[in-house]
C-alpha positions in Angstrom: -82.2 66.5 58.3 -85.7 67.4 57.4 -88.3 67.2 59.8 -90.4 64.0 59.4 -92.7 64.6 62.0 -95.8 65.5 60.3 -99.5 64.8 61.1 -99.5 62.6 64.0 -100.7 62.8 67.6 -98.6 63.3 70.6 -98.7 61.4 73.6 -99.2 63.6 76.7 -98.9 61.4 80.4 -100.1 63.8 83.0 -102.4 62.7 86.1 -104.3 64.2 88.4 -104.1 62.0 91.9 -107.4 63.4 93.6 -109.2 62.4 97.2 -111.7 63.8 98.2 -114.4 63.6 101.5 -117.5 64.0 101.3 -120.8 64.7 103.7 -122.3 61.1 103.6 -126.2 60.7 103.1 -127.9 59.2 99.7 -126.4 58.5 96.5 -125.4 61.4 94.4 -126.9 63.8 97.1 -123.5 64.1 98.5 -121.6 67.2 98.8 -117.7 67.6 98.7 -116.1 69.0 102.3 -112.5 68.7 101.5 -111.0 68.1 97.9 -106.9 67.4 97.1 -105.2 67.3 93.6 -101.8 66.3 92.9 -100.6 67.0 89.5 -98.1 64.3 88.7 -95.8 63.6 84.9 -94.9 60.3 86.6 -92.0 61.4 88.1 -92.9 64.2 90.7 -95.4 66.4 91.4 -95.5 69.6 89.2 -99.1 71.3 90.7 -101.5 70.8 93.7 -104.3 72.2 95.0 -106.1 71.2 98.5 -109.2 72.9 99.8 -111.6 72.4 102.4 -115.3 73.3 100.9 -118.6 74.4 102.6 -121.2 72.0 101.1 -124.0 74.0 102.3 -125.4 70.9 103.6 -125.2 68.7 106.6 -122.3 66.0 107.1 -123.5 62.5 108.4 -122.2 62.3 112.2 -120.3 59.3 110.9 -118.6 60.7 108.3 -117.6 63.4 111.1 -116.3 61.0 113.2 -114.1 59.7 110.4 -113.0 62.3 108.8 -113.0 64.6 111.6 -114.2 67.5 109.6 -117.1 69.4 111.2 -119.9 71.9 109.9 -118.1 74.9 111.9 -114.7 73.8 110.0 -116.4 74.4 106.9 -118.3 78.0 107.5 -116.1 80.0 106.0 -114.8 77.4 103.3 -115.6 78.3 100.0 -118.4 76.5 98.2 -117.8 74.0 95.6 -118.6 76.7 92.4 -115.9 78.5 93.9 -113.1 76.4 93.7 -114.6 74.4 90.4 -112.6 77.0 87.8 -109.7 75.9 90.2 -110.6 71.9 89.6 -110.7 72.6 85.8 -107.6 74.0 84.9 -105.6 71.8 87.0 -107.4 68.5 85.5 -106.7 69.8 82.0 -105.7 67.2 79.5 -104.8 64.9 83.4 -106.4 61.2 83.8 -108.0 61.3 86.9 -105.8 58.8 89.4 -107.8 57.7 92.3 -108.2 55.0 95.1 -111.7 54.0 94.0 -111.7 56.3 91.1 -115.5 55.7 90.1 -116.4 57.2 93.8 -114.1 60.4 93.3 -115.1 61.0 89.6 -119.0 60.5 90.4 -119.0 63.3 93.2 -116.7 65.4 91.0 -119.1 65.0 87.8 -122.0 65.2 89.7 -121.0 68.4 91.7 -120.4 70.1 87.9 -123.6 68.7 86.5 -125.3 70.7 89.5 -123.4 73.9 88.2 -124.7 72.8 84.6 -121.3 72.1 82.9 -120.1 68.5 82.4 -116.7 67.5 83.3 -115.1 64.6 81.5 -112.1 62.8 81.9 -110.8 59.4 81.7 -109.7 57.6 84.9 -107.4 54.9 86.3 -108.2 53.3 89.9 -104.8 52.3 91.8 -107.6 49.8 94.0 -107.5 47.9 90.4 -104.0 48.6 89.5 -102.5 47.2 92.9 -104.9 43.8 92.4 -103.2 43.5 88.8 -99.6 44.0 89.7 -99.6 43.4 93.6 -101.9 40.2 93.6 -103.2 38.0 96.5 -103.0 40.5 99.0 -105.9 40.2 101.8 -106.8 44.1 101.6 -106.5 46.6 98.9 -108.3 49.3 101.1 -105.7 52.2 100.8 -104.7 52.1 104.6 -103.7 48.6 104.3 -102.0 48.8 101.0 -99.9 51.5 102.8 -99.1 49.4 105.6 -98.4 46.3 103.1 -96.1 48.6 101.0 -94.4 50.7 103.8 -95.9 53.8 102.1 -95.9 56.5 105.2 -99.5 57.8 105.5 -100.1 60.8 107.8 -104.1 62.2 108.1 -105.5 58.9 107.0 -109.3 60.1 106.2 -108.4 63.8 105.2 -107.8 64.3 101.7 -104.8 65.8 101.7 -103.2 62.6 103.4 -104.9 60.1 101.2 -104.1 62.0 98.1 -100.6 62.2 98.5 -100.0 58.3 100.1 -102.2 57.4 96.1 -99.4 59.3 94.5 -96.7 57.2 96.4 -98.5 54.1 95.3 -99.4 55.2 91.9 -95.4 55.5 91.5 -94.5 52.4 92.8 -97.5 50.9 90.3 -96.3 52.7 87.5 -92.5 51.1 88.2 -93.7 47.4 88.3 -96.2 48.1 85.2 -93.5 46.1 82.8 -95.5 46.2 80.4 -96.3 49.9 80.0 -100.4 48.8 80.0 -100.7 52.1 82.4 -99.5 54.8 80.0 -100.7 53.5 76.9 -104.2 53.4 78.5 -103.6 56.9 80.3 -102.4 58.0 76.8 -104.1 61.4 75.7 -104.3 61.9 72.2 -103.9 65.5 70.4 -103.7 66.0 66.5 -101.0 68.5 65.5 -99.9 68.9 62.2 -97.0 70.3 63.3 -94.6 67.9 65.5 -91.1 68.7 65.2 -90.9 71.8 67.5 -92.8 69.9 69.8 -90.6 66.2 69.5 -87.3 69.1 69.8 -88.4 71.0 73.0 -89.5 67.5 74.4 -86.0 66.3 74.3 -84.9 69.5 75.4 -87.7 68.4 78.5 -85.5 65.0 79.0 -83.4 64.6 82.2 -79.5 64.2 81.9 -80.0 61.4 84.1 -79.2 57.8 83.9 -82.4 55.6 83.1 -84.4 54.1 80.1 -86.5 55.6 77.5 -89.9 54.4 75.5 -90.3 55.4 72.1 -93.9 55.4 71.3 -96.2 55.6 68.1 -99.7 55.8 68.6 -100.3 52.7 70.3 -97.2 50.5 70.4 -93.4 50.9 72.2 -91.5 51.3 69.0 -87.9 51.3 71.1 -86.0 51.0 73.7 -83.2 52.7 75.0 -80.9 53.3 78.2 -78.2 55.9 78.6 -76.2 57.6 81.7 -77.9 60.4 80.0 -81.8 59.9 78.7 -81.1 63.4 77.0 -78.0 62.5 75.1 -79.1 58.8 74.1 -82.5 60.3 73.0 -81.0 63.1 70.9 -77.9 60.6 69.0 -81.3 58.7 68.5 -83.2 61.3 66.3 -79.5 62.2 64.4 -78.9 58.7 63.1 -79.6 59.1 58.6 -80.1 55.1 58.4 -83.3 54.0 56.7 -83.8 52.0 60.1 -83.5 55.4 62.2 -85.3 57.1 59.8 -88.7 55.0 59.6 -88.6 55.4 63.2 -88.5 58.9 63.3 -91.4 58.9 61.5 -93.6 57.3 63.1 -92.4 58.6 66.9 -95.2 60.4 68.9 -93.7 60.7 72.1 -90.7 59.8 74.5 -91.7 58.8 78.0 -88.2 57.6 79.7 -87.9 56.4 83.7 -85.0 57.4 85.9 -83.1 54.4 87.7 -80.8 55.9 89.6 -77.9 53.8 88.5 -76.3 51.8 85.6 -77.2 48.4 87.1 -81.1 48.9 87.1 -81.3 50.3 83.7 -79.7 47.1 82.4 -81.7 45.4 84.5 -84.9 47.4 83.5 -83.9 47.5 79.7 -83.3 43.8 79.2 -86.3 43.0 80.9 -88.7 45.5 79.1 -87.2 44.4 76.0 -88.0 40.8 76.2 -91.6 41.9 77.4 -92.3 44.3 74.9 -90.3 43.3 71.6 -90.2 46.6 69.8 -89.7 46.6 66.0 -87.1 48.7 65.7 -84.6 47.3 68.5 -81.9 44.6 67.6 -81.5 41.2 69.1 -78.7 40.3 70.3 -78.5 36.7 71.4 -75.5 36.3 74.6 -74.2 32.9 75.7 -73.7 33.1 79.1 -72.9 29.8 81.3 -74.7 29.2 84.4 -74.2 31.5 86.8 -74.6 31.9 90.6 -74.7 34.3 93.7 -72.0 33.7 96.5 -74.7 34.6 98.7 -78.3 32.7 98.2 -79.8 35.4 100.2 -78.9 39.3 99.4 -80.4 42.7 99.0 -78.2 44.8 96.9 -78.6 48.3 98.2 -77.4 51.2 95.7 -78.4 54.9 95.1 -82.0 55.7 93.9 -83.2 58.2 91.4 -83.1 61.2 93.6 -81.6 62.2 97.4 -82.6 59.9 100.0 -83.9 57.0 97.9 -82.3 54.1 97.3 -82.4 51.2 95.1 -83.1 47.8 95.7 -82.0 44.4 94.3 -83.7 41.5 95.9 -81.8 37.9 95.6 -83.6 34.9 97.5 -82.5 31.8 97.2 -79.9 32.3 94.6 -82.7 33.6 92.7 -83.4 37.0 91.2 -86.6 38.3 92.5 -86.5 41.6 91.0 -86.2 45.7 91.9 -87.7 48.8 93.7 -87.0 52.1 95.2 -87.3 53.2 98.3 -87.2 56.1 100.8 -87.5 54.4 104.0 -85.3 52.1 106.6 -88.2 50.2 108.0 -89.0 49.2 104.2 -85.3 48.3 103.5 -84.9 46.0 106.1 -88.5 44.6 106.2 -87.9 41.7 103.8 -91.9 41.0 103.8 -91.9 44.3 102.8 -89.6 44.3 99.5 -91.4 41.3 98.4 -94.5 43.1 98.0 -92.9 46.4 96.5 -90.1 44.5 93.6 -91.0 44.7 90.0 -90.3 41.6 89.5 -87.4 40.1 87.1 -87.0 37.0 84.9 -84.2 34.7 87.0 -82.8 34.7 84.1 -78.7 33.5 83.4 -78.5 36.9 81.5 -79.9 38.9 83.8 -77.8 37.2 86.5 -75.1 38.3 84.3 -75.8 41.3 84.5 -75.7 41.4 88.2 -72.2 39.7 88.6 -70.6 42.0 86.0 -71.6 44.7 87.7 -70.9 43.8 90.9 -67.0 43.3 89.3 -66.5 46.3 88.2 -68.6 48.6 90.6 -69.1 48.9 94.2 -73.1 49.4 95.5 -73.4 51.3 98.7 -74.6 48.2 100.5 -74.5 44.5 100.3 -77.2 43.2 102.8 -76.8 39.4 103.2 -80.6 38.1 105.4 
C-alpha cells in the first residue's frame, strides 16, 4: 500500500522528572546545590543525570539543615555552567515533570539567563496533577503524597530521592489520567514531511506485550485498540485496505500504547477508555448483559503486573467495582486505605462486571483477597 503519511506532525511524549535543592536566600538570587533528571517515555526510565553543584555562594543554615548539603560538600562540585550543556541535551524535546514545577523551572531558567542563553520548555506539575485525579486529600506536599500512595521514598530532601519518588507518582498519574488530558497537553509537536519511515520504525518501537494502544492525530484519540501483543494489533491495524482503515491512516500522528500486564485489565482499561473518549474511528457495539454480581462483596483481585515484581490490582467493595492499579509493594497490597487512593477508577458498570466474571471463568488470577 502507498504511504499516506504525508505532512503531519508527530507526537513525541518524553519527560524530564527533575528536583532540584537549592541555597535558600532572596527570590531569584538562589543558586542550584544538587540537580536530578530522570528521563522517562512513560514507561521507564531511559536517561538520568544527578549532580551535586558548587553555587559559589552561601547556603541558608536552614536549607542546610534540611537538605543536609553543606558548603564543604560542594567545593569540588562542578559549577552550574559546567553541567548546563549536560541539562540541555537531556531536556531536549522532554516537558519538564516536577513537584512544584514553577519552583524547579524558575531556578533552572534563571540559572541559564545568568549564562545568557534562555532555556524553554513546557512543564507539568504532579502537585496539580495529584489534586485533579487524587482529590480531597489533606496534603499534596510530596512526602505526604508518598506516604498516602505507599510510594517508597528514600533521601527525602536530596534531589536524587525526590526525583525519583515524582517519577513513581507521575506513573501512577499518568495510569488514572482516563482521559489522556496529560499526553495531549505534554504533546510536542514536530513538522515532517516525511512520516512513514518514522510511523514504521515506531511500530517496530512497540512492545510484544499485552496492553492498549491510542491512535492519535494532532489533537484528538482517533482509536483504540488492545492486543496480547500492542505490536501485532498495531501493525494488522495499518494493513487493513478499507476506506474506514484507510482515512485513519491518514490522519495518524502517533501511537502511544500502555502495558497492563494481563488480558483482564486491558478489557477493563479498553472498555472504559472507550466510553470516555469516543473515538471516531472505533465501532459500537452495544452487549446485553443481565445483572450481575460478585460472590464476594468485598475482594481484591490480585494478578501479574506489567513487569517482574508488580502486580495488578482489581478493587471490589461492596459488590461494587471501584477500579485498578499496579503495584510493587506488600504494605500497599494489603493496605486497603491505600488502594483506594492509588485505583484508576472504573464505571460499576454491568458490562464491566461482565467482564470480570468472564474472566474469572475461564482464568485463574494469582490471588483472590477476600477483606
Amino acid at each position: 500500500m502507498e504511504a499516506p503519511f504525508l505532512d503531519h506532525e508527530i507526537i513525541i511524549n518524553l519527560y524530564a522528572i527533575l528536583d532540584i535543592e537549592t541555597t535558600g536566600g532572596k527570590f531569584n538570587e538562589e543558586g542550584i546545590t544538587e540537580i536530578a533528571i530522570y528521563k522517562f517515555d512513560g514507561h521507564e526510565i531511559v536517561d538520568q543525570f544527578i549532580s551535586l553543584v558548587n553555587p559559589e555562594i552561601e547556603i541558608q543554615p536552614f536549607v542546610v539543615n534540611l537538605t543536609g548539603i553543606n558548603s564543604g560538600m560542594l567545593k569540588n562540585a562542578p559549577k552550574f555552567y559546567e553541567v548546563a550543556k549536560r541539562i540541555v541535551e537531556i531536556t531536549a524535546d522532554c516537558v519538564l515533570v516536577a513537584h512544584n514545577a514553577s519552583f524547579d523551572n524558575r531556578i533552572l531558567t534563571t540559572e541559564f539567563r545568568r549564562l545568557g542563553f534562555e532555556f524553554e520548555r513546557k512543564t507539568l506539575c504532579t502537585v496539580e496533577l495529584s489534586q485533579k485525579l487524587i482529590p480531597d486529600l489533606p496534603s499534596y506536599k510530596l512526602g505526604n503524597l508518598c506516604k498516602t500512595l505507599g510510594i517508597p521514598l528514600s533521601g527525602r530532601h536530596r534531589a536524587d530521592g525526590d526525583a525519583l519518588a515524582t517519577v513513581l507518582l507521575f506513573k501512577l498519574l499518568l495510569n488514572k489520567d482516563s482521559f489522556k488530558e496529560i499526553v495531549k497537553e505534554a504533546a510536542v509537536k514536530e513538522n515532517r514531511r516525511s512520516m512513514a519511515p518514522k510511523l514504521l520504525s515506531m511500530i517496530e518501537e512497540l512492545p510484544s506485550k499485552t496492553g492498549v494502544f491510542y491512535i492519535h492525530s494532532s489533537s484528538n484519540i482517533l482509536y483504540i485498540g488492545k492486543g496480547k501483543s500492542i505490536k501485532k494489533a498495531v501493525n494488522q491495524l495499518f494493513l487493513r485496505t478499507s476506506k474506514r482503515a484507510i482515512f485513519l491512516q491518514k490522519e495518524v500522528v502517533s501511537v502511544t500504547y500502555e502495558e497492563t500486564g494481563n488480558q483482564l485489565i486491558a478489557e477493563l482499561k479498553y472498555a472504559e477508555e472507550l466510553k470516555i473518549n469516543q473515538p471516531k474511528y472505533n465501532l459500537f457495539s452495544k452487549n446485553k448483559f443481565t445483572q450481575i454480581s460478585f460472590s464476594n462483596a468485598n475482594l481484591v483481585l490480585v494478578d501479574k503486573g506489567r513487569n517482574l515484581g508488580e502486580k495488578s490490582v482489581v478493587l471490589i467493595e461492596n459488590n461494587e467495582l471501584k477500579g485498578y492499579c499496579f503495584t510493587h509493594l506488600g504494605h500497599q497490597l494489603n493496605n486497603i486505605e491505600i488502594l483506594r487512593c492509588m485505583i484508576s477508577p472504573m464505571e460499576n458498570s454491568i458490562h464491566n462486571r461482565a467482564i470480570i466474571k468472564q474472566y474469572l471463568q475461564k482464568n485463574n488470577v494469582e490471588k483472590l483477597i477476600r477483606f
